[in-house]
N, C-alpha and C positions, 0 to 999 in steps of 0.2 A: 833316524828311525823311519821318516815318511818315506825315506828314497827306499827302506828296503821294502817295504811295505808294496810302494807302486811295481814290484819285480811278482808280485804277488798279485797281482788285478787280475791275470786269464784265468783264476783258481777255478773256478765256476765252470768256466767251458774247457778247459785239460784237465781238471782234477788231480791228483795227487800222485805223484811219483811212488810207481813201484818201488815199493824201499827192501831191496836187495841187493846183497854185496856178495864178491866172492873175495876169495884172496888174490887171485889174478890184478883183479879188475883192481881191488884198493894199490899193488902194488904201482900198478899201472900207472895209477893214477898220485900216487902220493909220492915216489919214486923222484920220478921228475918236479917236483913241490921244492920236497929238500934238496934236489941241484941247484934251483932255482933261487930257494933260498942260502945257499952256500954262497951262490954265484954273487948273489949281493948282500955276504955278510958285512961287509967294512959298513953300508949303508943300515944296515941293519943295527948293527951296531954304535954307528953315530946316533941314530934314533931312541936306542936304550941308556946312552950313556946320561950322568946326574947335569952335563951341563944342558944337553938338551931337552931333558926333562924340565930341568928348572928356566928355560927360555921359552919354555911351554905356557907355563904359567900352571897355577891350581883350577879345580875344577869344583863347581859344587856339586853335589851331590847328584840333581837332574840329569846334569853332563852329562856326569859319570855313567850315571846308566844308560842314556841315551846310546852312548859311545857306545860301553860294554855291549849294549842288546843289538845295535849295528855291527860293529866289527865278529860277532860270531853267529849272528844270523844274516849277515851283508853278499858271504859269498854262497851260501848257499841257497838265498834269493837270486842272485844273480843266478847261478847252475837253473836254475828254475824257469828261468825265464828263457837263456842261450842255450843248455843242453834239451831240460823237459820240453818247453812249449814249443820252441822251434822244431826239434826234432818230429813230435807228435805232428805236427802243422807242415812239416816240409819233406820230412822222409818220404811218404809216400809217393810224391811229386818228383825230389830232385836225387832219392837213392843217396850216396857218399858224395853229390853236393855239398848236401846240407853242413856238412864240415868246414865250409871255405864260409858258408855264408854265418853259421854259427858266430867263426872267429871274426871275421869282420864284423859283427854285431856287437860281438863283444867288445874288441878293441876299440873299436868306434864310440861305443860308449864311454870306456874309460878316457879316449884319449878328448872325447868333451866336456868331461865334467870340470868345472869351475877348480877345483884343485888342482889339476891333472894339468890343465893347461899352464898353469905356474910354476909347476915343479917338474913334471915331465921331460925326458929327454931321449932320445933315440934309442937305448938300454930298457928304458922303464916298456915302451910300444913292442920290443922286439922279446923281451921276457915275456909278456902279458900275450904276445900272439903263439910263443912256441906253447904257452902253458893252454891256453886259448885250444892252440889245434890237438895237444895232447889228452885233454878233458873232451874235447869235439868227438875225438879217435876211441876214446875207451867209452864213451857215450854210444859211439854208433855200432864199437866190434861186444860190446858188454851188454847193452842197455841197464847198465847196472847207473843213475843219475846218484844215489847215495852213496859209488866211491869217488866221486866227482865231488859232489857236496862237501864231504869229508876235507878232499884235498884242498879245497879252497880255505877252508877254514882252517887247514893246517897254514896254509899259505900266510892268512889275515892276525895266528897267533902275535908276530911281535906287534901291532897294533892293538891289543889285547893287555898284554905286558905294559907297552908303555902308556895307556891309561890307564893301568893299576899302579904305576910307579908314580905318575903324577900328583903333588899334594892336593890337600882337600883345602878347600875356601874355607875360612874358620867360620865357627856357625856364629853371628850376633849373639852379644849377650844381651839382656833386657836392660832395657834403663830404667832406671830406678825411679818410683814416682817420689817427688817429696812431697 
């Protein structure tokens, strides 16, 4: 939850994303989500299935939420930080630059974080950069950031899923005083 939080620090000085959607702009952008996701359903699906839930392990309950309140406010932090702030801070400067540097920001990011670096592979950088320039592109032809928001988080569903599939830690019981 800290990390989506830190996607969140310029709040102060960009302030708050115009929250306006059209239909265009969500198909635009949520369009290419679900290719996206199609493209790596068998991965997807390895993910939901009961054996990798159960190689998961249970979660207590903190986790849980932790997880839950990251993976559906994770990507729309991020949109916030590589579509809002950047754009706000660079458009005026670099015009439909600001697209290439967007995605580089972004991808760059994912492809350093501590996870990413162990599981990542040539698939996972070149999905994240076409979705990357596709969210960049209806960010710059829409200024629409909430059907961006939106897509990502349609994106981050099956991590959503399979922390709601995963068992709970059973709670302690009390022990008994004699």
């Amino acid at each position: 939850m800290t990390r989506s939080l830190v996607f969140f620090a310029p709040l102060l000085t960009f302030g708050i994303p115009e929250l306006h959607v059209s239909g265009l702009a969500l198909l635009a952008a949520i369009g290419p989500t679900v290719l996206a996701m199609a493209f790596g359903w068998a991965n997807i699906r390895l993910g939901l299935s009961s054996r990798m839930v159960e190689m998961l392990g249970p979660l207590g309950s903190m986790d849980r939420a932790r997880d839950l309140i990251y993976f559906f406010s994770g990507g729309a932090a991020q949109e916030y930080l590589y579509r809002w702030v950047v754009f706000v801070a660079f458009t005026p400067l670099l015009d439909w630059v600001v697209i290439p540097l967007s995605v580089l920001l972004f991808v760059g990011e994912h492809v350093l974080h501590a996870v990413a670096r162990s599981t990542w592979d040539a698939r996972d950088v070149v999905v994240h950069a076409v979705l990357g320039t596709v969210y960049a592109a209806v960010m710059y032809l829409t200024g629409s950031w909430l059907a961006v928001a939106i897509a990502h988080t349609v994106y981050n569903l099956p991590n959503v899923v399979q922390t709601l599939l995963r068992p709970s830690i059973p709670k302690r019981q009390p022990v008994p005083v004699a």
